[in-house]
C-alpha positions in Angstrom: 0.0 0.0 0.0 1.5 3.1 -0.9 2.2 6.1 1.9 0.6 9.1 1.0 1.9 11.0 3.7 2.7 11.2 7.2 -0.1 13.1 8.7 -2.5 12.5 6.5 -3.2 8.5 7.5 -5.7 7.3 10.0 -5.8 3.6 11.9 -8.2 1.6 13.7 -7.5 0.1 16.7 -9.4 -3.0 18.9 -8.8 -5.1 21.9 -10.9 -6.9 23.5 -11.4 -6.9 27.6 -11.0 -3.2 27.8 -8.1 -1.8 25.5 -9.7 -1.0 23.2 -13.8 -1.9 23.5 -16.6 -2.7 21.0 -20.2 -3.3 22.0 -22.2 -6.6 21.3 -24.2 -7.0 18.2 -24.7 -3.6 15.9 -22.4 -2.0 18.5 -18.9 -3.9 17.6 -16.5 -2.9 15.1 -12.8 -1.6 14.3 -11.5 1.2 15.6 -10.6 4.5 13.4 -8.1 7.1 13.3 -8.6 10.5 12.8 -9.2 11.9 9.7 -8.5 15.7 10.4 -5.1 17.3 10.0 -2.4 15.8 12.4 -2.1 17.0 16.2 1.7 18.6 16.9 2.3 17.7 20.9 5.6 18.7 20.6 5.5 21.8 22.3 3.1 20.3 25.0 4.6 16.9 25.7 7.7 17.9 27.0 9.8 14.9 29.1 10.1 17.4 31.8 6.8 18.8 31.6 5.3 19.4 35.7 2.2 18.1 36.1 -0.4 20.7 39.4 -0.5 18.1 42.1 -3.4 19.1 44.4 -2.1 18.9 48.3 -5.4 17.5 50.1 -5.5 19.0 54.0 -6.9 16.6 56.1 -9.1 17.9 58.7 -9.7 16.1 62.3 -13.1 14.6 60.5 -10.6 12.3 58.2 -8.3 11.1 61.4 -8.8 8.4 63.8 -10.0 9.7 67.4 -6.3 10.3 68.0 -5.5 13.6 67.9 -2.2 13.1 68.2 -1.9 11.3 65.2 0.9 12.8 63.2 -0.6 13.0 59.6 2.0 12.8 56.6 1.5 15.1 53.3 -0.5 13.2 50.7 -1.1 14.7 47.1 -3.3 13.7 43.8 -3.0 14.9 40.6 -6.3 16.3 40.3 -9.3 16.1 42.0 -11.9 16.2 39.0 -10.8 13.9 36.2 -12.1 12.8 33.2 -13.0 9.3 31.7 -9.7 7.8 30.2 -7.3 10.2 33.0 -4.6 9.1 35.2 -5.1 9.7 38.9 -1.9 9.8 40.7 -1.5 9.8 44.4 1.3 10.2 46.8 2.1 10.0 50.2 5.1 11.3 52.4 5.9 8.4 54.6 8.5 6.2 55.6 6.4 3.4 55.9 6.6 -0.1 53.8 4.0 -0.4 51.1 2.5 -3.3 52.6 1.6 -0.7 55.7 -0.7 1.0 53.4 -4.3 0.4 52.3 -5.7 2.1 49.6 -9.2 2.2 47.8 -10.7 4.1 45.0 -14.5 3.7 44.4 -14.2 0.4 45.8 -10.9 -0.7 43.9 -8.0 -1.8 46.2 -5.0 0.2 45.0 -1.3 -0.7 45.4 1.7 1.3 46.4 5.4 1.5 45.3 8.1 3.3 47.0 9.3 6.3 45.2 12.2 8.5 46.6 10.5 9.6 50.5 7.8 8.9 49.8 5.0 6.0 48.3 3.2 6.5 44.9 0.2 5.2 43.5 -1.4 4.9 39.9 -5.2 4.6 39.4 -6.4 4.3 35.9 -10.4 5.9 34.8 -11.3 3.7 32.1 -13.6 5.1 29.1 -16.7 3.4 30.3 -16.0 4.5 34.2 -19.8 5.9 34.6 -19.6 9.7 36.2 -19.7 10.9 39.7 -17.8 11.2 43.0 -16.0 8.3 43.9 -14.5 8.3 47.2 -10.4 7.6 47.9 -9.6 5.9 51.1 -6.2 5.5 52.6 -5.3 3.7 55.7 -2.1 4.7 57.6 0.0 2.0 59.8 -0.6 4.3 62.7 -4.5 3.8 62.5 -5.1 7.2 60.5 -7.6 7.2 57.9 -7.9 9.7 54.9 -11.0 10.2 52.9 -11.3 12.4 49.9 -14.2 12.9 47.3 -12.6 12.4 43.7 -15.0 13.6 40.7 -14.8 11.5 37.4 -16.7 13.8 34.7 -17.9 12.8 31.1 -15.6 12.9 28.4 -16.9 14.7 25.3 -15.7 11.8 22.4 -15.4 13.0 19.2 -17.4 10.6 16.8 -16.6 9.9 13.3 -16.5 7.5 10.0 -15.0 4.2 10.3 -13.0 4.2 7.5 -12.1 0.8 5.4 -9.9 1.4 2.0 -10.2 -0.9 -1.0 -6.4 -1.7 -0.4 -7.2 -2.7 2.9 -10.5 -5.1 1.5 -7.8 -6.4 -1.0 -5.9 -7.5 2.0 -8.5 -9.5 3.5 -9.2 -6.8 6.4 -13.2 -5.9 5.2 -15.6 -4.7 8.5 -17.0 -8.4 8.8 -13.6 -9.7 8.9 -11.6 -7.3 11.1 -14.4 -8.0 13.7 -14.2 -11.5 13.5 -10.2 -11.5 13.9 -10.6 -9.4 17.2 -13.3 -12.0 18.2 -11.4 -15.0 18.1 -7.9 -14.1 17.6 -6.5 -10.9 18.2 -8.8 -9.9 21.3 -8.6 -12.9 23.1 -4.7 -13.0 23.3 -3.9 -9.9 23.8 -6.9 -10.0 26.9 -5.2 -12.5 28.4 -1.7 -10.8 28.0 -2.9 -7.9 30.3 -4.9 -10.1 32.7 -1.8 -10.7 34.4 -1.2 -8.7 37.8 2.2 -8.5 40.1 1.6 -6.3 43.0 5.7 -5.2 42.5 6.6 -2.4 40.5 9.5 -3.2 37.8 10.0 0.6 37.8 11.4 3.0 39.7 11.5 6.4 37.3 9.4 8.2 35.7 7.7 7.3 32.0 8.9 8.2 29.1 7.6 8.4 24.9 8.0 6.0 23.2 9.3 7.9 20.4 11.6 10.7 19.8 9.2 13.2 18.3 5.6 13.1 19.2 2.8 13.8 16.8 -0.5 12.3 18.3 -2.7 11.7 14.3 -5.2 9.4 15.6 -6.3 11.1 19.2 -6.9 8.4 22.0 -11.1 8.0 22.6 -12.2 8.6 19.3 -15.7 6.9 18.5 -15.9 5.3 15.2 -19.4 4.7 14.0 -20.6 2.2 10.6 -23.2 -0.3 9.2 -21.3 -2.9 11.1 -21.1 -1.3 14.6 -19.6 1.3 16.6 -15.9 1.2 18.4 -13.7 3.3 20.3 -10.2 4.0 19.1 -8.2 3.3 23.2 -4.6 4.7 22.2 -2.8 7.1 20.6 -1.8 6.7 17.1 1.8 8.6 16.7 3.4 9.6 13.4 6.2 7.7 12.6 7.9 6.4 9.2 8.7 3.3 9.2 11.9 1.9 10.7 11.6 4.7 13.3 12.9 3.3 16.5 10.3 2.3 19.2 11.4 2.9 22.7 10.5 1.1 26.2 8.9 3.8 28.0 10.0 2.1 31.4 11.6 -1.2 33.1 9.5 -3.8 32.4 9.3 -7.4 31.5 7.9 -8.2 27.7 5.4 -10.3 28.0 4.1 -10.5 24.4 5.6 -10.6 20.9 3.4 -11.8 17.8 2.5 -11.0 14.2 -1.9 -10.3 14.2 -3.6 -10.2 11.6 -5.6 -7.1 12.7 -3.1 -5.6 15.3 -0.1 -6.2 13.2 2.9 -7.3 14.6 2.7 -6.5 18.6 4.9 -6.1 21.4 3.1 -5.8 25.1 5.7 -4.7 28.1 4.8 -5.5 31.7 5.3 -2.5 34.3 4.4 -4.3 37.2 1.3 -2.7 39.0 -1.1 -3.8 36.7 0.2 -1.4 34.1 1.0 -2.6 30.7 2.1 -0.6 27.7 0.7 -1.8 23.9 2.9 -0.9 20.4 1.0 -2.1 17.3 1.6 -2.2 13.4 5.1 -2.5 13.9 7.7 -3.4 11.1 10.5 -5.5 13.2 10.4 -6.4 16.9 14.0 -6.2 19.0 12.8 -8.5 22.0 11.3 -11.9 22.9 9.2 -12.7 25.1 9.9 -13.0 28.8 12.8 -10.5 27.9 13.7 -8.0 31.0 13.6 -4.4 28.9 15.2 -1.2 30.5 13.7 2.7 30.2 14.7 3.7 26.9 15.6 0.5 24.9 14.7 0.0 21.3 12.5 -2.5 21.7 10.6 -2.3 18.3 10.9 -0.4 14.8 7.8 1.2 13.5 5.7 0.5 10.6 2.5 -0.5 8.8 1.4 -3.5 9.5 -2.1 -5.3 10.0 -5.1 -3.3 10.0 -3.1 0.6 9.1 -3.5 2.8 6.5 -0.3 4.1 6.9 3.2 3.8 9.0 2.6 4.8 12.2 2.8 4.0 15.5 -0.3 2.9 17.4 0.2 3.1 21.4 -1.8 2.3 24.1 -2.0 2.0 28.4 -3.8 -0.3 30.3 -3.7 0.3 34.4 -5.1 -2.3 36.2 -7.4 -3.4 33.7 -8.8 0.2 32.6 -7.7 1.5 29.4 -6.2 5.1 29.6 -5.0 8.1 27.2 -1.7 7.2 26.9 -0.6 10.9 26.4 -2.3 12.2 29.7 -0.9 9.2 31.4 2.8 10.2 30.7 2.4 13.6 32.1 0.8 12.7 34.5 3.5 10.2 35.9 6.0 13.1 35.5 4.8 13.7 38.5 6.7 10.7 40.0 
């Protein structure tokens, strides 16, 4: 299939079990890129970039009866997010992570030590239904903090789903794609990020996974046809093929295979329940069960499976919710 341009490309995008989601019978389809002119992040997606952590002042109603309970300083990113956001929360504490209980909306959440103090990353999925949900941490000296967390209604944007004749030529029609993510692709990429180790293989911040960030197939999209209606759960990142992929932290690749929809796919391990997802990619540069480091080439770009053009399609799941992959990054500057 011949390029006809980097900006100008779209890709669609599914996995099953949450990465990428499609609806049951005239609601299931393949995702879609954007079809508007391409997004620059550059100037906005900064590695250093600060991300406004809110500093939440807990008042004697939050405490145990003691008084003289010494409380330590915990943050959040925010305290209104959005469906697909990051919530990041931190605590000063000297304390072991296995000292520390932590719930949002009902979801246990896990803690990994970070400098002074204990860090921990919450993930809104797409479908997480609007409202306050409360955040509960338990201290080892019997403290207990409370805080109301808002999750708002993302505005998608909704558009075409888009199917070229090349791409019928190849085999990858509406009926088809579908049926691949049904009972290929979705299933074994599902069961790839069903896997959760309480341990955190990092112990930095996250990185791109590219050099240059162009963002030409925005995460969340909604694409709608005859044949159903998806939702596009990564970023799709300009990228010619043969551009170097990168690790965006220590991890443990725990998935490397050639899809027919997907393309060839390489699924890194983070520990935590977070998992990052590179798709359509030309040539992979690890195996499975491969220890990868912050910053290794772990992939070269391409075009491969269900794309209209090289690119790089990338995508976040955190403990099973599927999150912008952009906002996530900034948000874990934090870190």
């Amino acid at each position: 299939m011949k390029n006809k341009g980097k900006l100008g490309f779209f890709c669609f995008v599914l996995i099953l079990g949450g990465v990428v989601l499609f609806a049951a019978k005239n609601e299931g389809g393949p995702a879609s890129l954007n079809s508007g002119p391409a997004i620059s992040q550059e100037k906005n997606l900064s590695q250093n970039s600060s991300v406004n952590l809110s500093q939440m002042k807990l008042s004697q109603n939050n405490l145990s009866q003691n008084s003289s309970v010494k409380v330590p300083e915990i943050v959040v990113s925010s305290e209104t997010l959005e469906q697909g956001d990051t919530l990041l929360v931190k605590i000063e504490t000297d304390a072991e992570t296995t000292e520390i209980n932590g719930n949002f909306g009902g979801q246990k959440i896990y803690f990994f030590r970070r400098g002074n103090f204990l860090a921990s990353v919450v993930g809104v999925g797409t479908k997480k239904e609007p409202g306050n949900y409360e955040l509960s941490i338990g201290l080892p000296d019997g403290a207990q903090y409370k805080k109301q967390i808002k999750v708002e209604k993302t505005a998608w944007r909704v558009r075409k789903l888009k199917v070229t004749k090349e791409l019928e030529e190849k085999g990858l029609t509406q009926t088809k794609i579908i049926e691949n993510l049904s009972l290929r692709d979705g299933p074994l990429v599902k069961a790839a990020v069903s896997s959760f180790s309480p341990e955190a293989y990092f112990d930095k911040p996250f990185i791109y996974p590219l050099k240059k960030i162009i963002d030409v197939g925005p995460f969340g999209d909604i694409r709608e046809s005859p044949s159903g209606t998806v939702q596009h759960l990564g970023a799709d990142l300009d990228a010619d093929t043969g551009t170097p992929v990168f690790s965006i932290n220590d991890g443990v690749v725990v998935f490397v295979k050639d899809l027919p929809t997907y393309g060839k796919t390489i699924i890194v391990d983070h520990g935590l329940g977070i998992f990052s997802l590179y798709l359509h990619l030309d040539e992979f540069k690890v195996k499975e069960s491969q220890k990868t480091n912050r910053g290794d080439i772990i992939a070269l770009s391409g075009n491969t499976g269900y794309s209209i053009g090289p690119h790089l399609h990338f995508s976040i799941k955190a403990q099973g919710a599927s999150v912008d992959p952009i906002k996530f990054i900034k948000t874990l500057t934090g870190l």
